[in-house]
N, C-alpha and C positions, 0 to 999 in steps of 0.2 A: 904579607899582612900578618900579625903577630893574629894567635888564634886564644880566645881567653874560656877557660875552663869555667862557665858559668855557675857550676854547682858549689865548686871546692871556695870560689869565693864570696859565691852568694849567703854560704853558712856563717864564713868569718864575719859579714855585714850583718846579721842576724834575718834573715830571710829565712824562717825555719818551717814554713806551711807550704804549699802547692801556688796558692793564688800571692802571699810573699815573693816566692821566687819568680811567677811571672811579672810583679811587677817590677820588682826590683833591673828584672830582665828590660825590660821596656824603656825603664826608665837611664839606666847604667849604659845598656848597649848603646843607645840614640845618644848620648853625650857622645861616648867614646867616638860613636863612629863619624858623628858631625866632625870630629878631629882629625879624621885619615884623608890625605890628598886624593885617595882613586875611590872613597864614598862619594857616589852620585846624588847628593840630593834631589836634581830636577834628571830624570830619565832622559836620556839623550834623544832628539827627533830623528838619529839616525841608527838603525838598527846591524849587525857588521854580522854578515852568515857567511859561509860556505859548507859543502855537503859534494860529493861523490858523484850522484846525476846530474847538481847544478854544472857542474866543472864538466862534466861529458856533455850535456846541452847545451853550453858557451862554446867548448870547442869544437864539435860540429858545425853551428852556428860560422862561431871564427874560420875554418877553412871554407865554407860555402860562402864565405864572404870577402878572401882572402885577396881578388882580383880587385874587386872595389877599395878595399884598404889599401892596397899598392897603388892604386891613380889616385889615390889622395897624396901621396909622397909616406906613406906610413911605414914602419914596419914592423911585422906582426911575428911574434913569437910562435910557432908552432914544433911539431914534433917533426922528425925525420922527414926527406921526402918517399923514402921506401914507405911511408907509416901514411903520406898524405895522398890522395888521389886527386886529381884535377873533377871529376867529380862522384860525387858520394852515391854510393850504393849501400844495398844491405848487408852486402861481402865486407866495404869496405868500413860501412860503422861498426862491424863488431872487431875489425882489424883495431882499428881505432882505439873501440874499448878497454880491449885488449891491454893497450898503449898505454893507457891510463891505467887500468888497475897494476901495471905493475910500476906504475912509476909515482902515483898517489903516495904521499906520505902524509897521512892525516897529521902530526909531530908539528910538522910544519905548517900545515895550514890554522894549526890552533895557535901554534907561537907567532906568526905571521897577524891573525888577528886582533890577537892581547896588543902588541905592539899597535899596529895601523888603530885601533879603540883608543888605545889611550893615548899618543896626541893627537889624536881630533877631537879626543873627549874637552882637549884644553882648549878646544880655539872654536870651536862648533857654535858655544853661545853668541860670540862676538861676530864670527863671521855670518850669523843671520840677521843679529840686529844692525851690522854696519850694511848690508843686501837689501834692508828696508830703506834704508838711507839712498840708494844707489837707483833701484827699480821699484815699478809700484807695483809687482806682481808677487804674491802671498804666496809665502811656503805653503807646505802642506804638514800633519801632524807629523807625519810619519816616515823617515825613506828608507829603503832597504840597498845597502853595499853587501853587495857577493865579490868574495874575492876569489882570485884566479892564477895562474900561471899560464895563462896563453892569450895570444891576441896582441894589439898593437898598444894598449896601453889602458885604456879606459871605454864604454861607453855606455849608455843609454838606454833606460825601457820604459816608455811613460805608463804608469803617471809617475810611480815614484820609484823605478829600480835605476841604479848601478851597476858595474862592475868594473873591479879596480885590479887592473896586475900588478902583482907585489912579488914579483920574482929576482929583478937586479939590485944594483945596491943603488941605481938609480929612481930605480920604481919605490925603495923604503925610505929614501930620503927627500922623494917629493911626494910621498904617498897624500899629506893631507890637500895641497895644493892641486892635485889631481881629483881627490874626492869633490873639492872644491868647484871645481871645473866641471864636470860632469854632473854635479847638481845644478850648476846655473843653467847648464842645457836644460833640464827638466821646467824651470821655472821658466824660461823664455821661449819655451818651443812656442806656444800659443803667435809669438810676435812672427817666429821665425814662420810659423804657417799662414800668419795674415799676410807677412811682407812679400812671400813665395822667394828666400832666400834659400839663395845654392848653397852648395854644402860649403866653401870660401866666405860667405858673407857671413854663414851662421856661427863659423868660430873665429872669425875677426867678432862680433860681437859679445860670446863668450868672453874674449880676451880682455875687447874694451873692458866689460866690469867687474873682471878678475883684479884687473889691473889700475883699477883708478884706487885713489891713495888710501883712503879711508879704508879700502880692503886688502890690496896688497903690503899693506902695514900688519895685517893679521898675521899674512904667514911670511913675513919677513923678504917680497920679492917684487923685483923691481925689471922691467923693460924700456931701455934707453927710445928703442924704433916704438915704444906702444903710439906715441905721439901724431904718428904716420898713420895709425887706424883711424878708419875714415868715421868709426861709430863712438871712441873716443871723447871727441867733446861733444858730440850732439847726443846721447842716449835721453836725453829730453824731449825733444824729438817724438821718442818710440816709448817712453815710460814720462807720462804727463806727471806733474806735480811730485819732482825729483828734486834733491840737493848734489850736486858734485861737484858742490866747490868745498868740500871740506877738506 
């Protein structure tokens, strides 16, 4: 983004006092910037962090969990197995640590987020007002993506956390479709806890209305078999006073 020298040009304008140049400022900058594609006018409701302990606290987390993600059919990016232990001790979290601080490249985790911010920044409004249309269940103001390099791909921390692995070239090229996916978990858990859905049921329903058109038209993706999910054409059903025939 082109950076403007506010003083040297607020003189040539004639802005020549203290309370001049701040308005001049006010006024000049908020034109200009209404004109820049990556200006945010409306604050995005999703907020994109990663930090040093989060990424240690995920990937502890992801190897104590690492037996469950593999009976789901998953597979989970982790470190070595000389680095992982079948289970964790205090020995082996600071091994762990260890693992981490020397293979932590903050470079990456900040260009990793610039990128995954800004296309979701594009598709974020639409994909919540087309989510009204789909389910009658209300975002929330606010959600927080931690990003990561470890783990099977995405998941979940109600009420409003994420975390998204942006490590392959496949995790940056579906990074929003993924964000995407792990927030409807967050909006649907409520159904998924009244219905007492197995962990099968509750991402065939994910998928259903990832996948119905009006939203998979957001991020440009398509499933020939979604037709075969059994929640598909009924989420009327589970979400009263719905449209999904659009």
């Amino acid at each position: 983004m082109r950076r403007w020298t506010a003083a040297t040009t607020a003189t040539a304008v004639g802005a020549t006092t203290a309370a001049d140049h701040r308005r001049w400022v006010k006024s000049i900058f908020g034109q200009v910037l209404s004109l820049l594609p990556e200006y945010n006018h409306n604050p995005m409701k999703t907020i994109f962090k990663y930090s040093r302990k989060a990424e240690l606290e995920n990937l502890l987390w992801e190897i104590d969990q690492k037996k469950k993600v593999k009976s789901y059919g998953l597979v989970s990016i982790l470190p070595p197995s000389s680095v992982v232990k079948n289970y964790l001790t205090k020995q082996d979290a600071e091994i762990i640590k260890g693992y981490l601080d020397k293979e932590y490249d903050e470079q990456r985790y900040q260009t990793t987020l610039e990128y995954s911010e800004k296309i979701w920044q594009a598709k974020e409004k639409l994909f919540f007002q087309r989510l009204d249309e789909v389910i009658s269940e209300k975002s929330l103001d606010k959600y927080y993506v931690w990003l990561t390099m470890f783990g099977p791909g995405g998941s979940y921390e109600m009420p409003n956390k994420v975390s998204i692995r942006l490590k392959t070239k496949d995790d940056l090229e579906y990074a929003d479709v993924n964000i995407a996916h792990e927030l409807i978990h967050l909006m649907v858990q409520r159904i998924v806890d009244r219905e007492k859905m197995n962990h099968q049921q509750k991402e065939q329903l994910v998928e259903a209305i990832l996948f119905q058109p009006v939203i998979a038209k957001v991020f440009g993706i398509r499933n020939k078999k979604v037709g075969l999910n059994p929640y598909f054409l009924h989420l009327d059903q589970l979400f009263p006073k719905i449209n999904i025939d659009k």
